[in-house]
TORPA-4810 file (N, C-alpha, C, O; in nm, 3 decimals):
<nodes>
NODE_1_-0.871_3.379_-3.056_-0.915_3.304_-3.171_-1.050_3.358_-3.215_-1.160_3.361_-3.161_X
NODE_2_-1.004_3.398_-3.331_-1.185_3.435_-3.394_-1.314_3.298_-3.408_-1.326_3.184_-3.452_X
NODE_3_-1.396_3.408_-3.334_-1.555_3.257_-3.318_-1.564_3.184_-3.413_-1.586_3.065_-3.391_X
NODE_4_-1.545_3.247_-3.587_-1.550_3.160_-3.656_-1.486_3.045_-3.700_-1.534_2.969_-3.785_X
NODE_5_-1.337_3.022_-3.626_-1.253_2.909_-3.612_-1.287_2.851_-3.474_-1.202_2.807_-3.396_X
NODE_6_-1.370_2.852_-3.460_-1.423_2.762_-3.292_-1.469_2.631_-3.319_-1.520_2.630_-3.431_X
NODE_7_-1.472_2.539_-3.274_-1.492_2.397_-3.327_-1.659_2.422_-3.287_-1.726_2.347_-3.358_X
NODE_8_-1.728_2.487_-3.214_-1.826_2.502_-3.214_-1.951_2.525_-3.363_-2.060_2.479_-3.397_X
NODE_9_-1.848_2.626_-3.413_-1.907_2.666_-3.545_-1.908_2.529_-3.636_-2.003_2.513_-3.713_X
NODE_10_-1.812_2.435_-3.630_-1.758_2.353_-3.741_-1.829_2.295_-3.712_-1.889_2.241_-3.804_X
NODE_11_-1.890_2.249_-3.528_-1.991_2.153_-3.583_-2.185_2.139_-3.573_-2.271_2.057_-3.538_X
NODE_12_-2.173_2.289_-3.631_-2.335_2.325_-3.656_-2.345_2.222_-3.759_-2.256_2.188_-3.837_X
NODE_13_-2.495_2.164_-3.748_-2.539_2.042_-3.834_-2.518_1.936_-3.825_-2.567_1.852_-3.900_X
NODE_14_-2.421_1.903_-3.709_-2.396_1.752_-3.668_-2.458_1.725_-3.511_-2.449_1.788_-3.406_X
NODE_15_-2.516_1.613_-3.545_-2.637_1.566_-3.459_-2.626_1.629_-3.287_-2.695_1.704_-3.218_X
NODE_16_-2.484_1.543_-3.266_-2.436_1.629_-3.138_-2.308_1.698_-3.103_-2.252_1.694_-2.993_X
NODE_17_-2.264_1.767_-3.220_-2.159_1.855_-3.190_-2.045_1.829_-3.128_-1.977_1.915_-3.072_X
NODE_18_-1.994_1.616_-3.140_-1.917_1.576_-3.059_-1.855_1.591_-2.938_-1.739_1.608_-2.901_X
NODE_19_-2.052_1.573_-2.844_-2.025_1.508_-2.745_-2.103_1.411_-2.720_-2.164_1.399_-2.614_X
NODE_20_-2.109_1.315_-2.835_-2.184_1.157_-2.805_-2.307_1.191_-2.766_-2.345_1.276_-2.685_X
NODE_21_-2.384_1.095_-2.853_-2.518_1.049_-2.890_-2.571_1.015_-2.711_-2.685_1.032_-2.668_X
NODE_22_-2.471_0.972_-2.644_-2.545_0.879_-2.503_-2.493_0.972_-2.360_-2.561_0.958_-2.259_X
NODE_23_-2.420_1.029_-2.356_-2.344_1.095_-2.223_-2.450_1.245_-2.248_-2.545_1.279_-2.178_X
NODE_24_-2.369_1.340_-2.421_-2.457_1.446_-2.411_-2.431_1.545_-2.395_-2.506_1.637_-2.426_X
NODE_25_-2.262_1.570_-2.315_-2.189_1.671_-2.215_-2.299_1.739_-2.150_-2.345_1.854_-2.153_X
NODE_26_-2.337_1.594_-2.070_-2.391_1.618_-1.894_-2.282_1.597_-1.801_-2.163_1.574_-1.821_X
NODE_27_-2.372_1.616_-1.660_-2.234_1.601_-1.562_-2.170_1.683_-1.556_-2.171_1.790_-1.617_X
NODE_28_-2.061_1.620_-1.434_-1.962_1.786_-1.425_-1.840_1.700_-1.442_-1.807_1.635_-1.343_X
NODE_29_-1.769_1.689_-1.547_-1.623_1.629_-1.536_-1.493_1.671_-1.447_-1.399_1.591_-1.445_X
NODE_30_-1.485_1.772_-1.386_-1.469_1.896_-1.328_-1.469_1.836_-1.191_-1.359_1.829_-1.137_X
NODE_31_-1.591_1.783_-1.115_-1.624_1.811_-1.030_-1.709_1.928_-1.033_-1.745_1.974_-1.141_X
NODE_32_-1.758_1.996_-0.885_-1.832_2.112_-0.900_-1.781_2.235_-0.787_-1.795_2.238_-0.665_X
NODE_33_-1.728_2.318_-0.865_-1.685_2.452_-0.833_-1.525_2.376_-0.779_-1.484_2.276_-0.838_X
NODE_34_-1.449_2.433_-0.670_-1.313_2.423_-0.676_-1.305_2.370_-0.573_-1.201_2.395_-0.512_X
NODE_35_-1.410_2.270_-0.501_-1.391_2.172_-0.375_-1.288_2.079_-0.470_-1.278_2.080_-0.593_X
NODE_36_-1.183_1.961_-0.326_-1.148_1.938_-0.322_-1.013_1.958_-0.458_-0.981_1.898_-0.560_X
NODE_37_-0.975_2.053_-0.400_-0.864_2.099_-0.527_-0.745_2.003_-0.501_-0.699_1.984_-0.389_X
NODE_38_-0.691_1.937_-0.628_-0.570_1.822_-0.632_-0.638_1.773_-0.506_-0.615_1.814_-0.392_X
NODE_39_-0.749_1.653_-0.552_-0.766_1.556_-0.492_-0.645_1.436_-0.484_-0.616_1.376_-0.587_X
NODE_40_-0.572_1.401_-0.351_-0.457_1.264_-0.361_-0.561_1.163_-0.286_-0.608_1.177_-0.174_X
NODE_41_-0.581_1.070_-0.367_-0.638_1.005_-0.299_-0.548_0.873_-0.231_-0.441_0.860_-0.290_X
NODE_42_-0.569_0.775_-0.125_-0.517_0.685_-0.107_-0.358_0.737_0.030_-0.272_0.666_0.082_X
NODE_43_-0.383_0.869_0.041_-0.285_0.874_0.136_-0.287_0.803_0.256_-0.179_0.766_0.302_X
NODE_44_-0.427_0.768_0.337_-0.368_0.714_0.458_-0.357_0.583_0.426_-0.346_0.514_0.528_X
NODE_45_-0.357_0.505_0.297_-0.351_0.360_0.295_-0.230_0.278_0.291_-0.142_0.289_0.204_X
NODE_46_-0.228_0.186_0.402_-0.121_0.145_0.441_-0.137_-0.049_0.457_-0.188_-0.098_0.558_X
NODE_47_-0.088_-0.132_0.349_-0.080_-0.219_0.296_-0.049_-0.305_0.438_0.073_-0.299_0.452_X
NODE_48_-0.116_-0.396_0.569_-0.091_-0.433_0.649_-0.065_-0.579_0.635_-0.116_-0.640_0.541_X
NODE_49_0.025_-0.649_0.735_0.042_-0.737_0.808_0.073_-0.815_0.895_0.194_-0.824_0.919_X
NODE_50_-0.028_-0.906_0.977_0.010_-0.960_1.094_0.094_-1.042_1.124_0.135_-1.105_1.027_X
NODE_51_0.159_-1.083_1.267_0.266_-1.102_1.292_0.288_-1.217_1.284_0.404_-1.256_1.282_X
NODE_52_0.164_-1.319_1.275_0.166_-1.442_1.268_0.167_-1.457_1.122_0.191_-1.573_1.089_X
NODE_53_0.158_-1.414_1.068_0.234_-1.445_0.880_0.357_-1.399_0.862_0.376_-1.402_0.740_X
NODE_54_0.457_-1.354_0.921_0.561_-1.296_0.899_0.684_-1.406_0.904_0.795_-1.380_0.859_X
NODE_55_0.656_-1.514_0.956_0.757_-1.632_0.872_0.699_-1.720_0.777_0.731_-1.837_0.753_X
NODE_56_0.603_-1.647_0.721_0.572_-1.707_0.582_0.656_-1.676_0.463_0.689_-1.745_0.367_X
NODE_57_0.692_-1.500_0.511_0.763_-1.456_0.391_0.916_-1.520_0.375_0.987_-1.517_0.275_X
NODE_58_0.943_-1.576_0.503_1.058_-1.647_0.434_1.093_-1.748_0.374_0.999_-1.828_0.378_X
NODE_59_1.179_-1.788_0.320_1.234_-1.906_0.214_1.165_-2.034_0.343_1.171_-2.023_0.465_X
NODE_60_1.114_-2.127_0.276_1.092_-2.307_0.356_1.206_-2.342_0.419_1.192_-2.382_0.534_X
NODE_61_1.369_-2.338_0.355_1.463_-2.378_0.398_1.507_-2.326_0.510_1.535_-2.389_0.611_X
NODE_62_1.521_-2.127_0.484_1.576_-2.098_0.601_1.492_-2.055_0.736_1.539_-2.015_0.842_X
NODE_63_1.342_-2.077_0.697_1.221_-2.095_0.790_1.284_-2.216_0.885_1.297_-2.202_1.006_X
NODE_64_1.317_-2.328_0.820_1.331_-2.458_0.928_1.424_-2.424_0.962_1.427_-2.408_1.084_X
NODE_65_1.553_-2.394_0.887_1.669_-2.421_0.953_1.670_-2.333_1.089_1.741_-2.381_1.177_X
NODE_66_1.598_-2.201_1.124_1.585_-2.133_1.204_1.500_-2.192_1.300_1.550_-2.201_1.411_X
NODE_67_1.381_-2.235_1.287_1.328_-2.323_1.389_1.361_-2.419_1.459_1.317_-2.429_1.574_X
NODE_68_1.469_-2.538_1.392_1.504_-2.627_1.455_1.628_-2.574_1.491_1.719_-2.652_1.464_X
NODE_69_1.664_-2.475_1.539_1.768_-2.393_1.557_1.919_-2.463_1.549_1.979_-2.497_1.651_X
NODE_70_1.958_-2.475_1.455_2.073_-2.512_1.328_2.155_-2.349_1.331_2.272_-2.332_1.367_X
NODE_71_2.066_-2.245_1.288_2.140_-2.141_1.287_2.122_-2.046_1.432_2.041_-1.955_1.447_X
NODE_72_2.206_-2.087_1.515_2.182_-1.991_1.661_2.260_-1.828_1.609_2.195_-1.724_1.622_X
NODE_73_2.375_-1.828_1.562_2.477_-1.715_1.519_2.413_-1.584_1.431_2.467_-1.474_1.420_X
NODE_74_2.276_-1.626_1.368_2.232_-1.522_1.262_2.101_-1.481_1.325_2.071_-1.524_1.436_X
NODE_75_2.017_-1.393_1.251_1.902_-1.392_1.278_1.837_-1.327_1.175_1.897_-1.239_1.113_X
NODE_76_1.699_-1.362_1.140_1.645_-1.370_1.044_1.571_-1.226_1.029_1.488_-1.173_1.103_X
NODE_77_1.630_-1.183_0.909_1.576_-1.010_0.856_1.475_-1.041_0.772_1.483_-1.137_0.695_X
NODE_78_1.345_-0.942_0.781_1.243_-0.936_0.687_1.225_-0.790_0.688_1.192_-0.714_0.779_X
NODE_79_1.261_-0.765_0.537_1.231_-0.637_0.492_1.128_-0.619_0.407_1.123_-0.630_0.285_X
NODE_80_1.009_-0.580_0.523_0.859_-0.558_0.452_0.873_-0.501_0.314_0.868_-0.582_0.222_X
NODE_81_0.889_-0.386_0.287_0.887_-0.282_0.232_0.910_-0.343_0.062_0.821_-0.319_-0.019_X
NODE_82_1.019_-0.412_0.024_0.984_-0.495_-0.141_0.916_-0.596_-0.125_0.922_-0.673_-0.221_X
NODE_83_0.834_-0.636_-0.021_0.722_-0.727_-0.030_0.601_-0.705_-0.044_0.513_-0.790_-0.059_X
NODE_84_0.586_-0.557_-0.037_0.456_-0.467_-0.018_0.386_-0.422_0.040_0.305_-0.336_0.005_X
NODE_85_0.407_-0.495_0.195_0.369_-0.420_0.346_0.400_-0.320_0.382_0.515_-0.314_0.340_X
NODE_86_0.381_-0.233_0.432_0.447_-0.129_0.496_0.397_-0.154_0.651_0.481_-0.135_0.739_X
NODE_87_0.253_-0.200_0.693_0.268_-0.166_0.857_0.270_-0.328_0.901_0.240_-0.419_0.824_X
NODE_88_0.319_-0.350_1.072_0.312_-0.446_1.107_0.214_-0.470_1.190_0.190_-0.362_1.246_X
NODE_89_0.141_-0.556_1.231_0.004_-0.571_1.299_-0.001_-0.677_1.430_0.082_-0.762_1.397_X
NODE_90_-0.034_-0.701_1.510_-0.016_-0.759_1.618_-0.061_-0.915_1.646_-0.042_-0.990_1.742_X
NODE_91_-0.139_-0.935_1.500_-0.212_-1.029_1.560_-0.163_-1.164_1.578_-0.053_-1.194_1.531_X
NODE_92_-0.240_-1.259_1.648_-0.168_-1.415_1.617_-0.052_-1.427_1.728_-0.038_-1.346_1.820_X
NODE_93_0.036_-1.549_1.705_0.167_-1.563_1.760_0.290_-1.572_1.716_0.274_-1.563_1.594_X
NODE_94_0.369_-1.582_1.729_0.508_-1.571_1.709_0.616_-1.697_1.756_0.642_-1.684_1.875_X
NODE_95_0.661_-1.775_1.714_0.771_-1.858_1.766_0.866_-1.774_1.853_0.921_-1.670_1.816_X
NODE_96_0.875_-1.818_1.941_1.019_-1.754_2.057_1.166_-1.750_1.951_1.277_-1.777_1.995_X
NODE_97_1.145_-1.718_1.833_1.284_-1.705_1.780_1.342_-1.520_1.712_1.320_-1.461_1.606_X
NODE_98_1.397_-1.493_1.801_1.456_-1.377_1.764_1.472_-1.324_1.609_1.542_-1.382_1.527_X
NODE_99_1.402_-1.214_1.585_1.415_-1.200_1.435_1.377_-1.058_1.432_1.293_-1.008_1.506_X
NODE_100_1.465_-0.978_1.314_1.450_-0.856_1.265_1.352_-0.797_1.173_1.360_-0.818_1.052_X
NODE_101_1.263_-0.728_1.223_1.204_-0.697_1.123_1.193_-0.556_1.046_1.189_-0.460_1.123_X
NODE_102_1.189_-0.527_0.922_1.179_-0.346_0.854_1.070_-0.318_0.854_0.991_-0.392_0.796_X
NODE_103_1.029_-0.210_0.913_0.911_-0.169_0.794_0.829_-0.025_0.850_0.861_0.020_0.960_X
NODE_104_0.736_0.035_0.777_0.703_0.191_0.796_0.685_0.223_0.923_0.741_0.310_0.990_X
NODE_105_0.578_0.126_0.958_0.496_0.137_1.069_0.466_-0.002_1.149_0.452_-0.109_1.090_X
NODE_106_0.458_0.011_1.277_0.405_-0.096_1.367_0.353_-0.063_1.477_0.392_0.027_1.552_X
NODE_107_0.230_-0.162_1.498_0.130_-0.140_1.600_0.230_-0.166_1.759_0.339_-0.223_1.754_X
NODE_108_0.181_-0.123_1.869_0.234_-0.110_2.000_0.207_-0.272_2.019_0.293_-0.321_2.093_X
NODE_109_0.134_-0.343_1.983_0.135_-0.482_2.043_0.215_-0.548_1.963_0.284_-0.638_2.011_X
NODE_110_0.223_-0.513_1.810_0.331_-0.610_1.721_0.456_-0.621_1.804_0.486_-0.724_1.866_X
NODE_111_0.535_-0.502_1.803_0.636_-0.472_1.863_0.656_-0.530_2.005_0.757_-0.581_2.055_X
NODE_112_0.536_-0.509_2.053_0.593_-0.579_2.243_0.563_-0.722_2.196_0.632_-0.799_2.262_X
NODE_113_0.505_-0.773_2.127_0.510_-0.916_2.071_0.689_-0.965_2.008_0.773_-1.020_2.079_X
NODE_114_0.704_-0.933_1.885_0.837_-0.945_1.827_0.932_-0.908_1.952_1.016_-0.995_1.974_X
NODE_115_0.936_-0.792_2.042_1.111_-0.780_2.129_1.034_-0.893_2.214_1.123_-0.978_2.221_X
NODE_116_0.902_-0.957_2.296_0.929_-1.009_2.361_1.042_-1.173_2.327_1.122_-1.234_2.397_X
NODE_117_1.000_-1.190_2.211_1.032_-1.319_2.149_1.186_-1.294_2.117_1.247_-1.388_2.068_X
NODE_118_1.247_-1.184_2.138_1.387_-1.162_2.150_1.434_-1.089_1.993_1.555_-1.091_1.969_X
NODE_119_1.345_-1.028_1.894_1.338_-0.985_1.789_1.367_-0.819_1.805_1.373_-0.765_1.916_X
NODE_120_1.385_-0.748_1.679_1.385_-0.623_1.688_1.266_-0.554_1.595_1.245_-0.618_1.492_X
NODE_121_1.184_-0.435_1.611_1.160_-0.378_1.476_1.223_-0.279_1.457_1.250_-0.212_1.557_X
NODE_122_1.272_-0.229_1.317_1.354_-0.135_1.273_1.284_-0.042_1.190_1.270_-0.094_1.079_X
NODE_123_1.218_0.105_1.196_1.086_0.151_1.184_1.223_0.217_1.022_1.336_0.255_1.053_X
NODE_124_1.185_0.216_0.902_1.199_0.287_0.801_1.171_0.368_0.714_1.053_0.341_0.693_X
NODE_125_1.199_0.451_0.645_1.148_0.567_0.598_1.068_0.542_0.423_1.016_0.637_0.365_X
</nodes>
């Protein structure tokens, strides 16, 4: 492209050559030089929760009906993963009622917590 079609030229005589009266084209928008090239940020973040909230996520109805054990024949699945958790965490307690759980990741105590109580975790991709 010839210099004289450069937006540079077009805007001799205007105050700041559109890059704003207040910024200035300071800074490095860029970053500086070619550190961190395709920055991803947020990879190791992993949306947690503990084990003692994990019959929250279920329905009131089939929360009781499982507690006052009405339903011995089934057992109760929680699939983290469309709820927005991905890891499971250890903390708190657990009712002695056998229950399945999905999800990315789980801590070594979640897990010996949930099978002790007669539950499974089912680790997913």
């Amino acid at each position: 492209m010839p210099t004289r079609f450069s937006k540079t030229r077009k805007l001799r005589g205007h105050v700041s050559a559109g890059h704003g009266r207040v910024g200035k084209h300071r800074k490095h928008p860029g970053g500086r030089g070619m550190r961190r090239f395709h920055l991803q940020r947020n990879q190791l973040w992993k949306p947690v929760i503990n084990i003692d909230k994990l019959y929250s996520l279920l329905p009131a109805e089939t929360r009781d009906a499982y507690v006052k054990g009405e339903k011995k024949d089934t057992v109760p699945v929680i699939d983290l993963l469309p709820l927005g958790y991905s890891k499971v965490l250890g903390k708190g307690r657990i009712p002695e009622i056998p229950i399945v759980v999905k999800a990315r990741w789980c801590s070594r105590l979640a897990e010996k917590k949930i099978t002790e109580a007669g539950g499974v975790v089912q680790l997913v991709a």
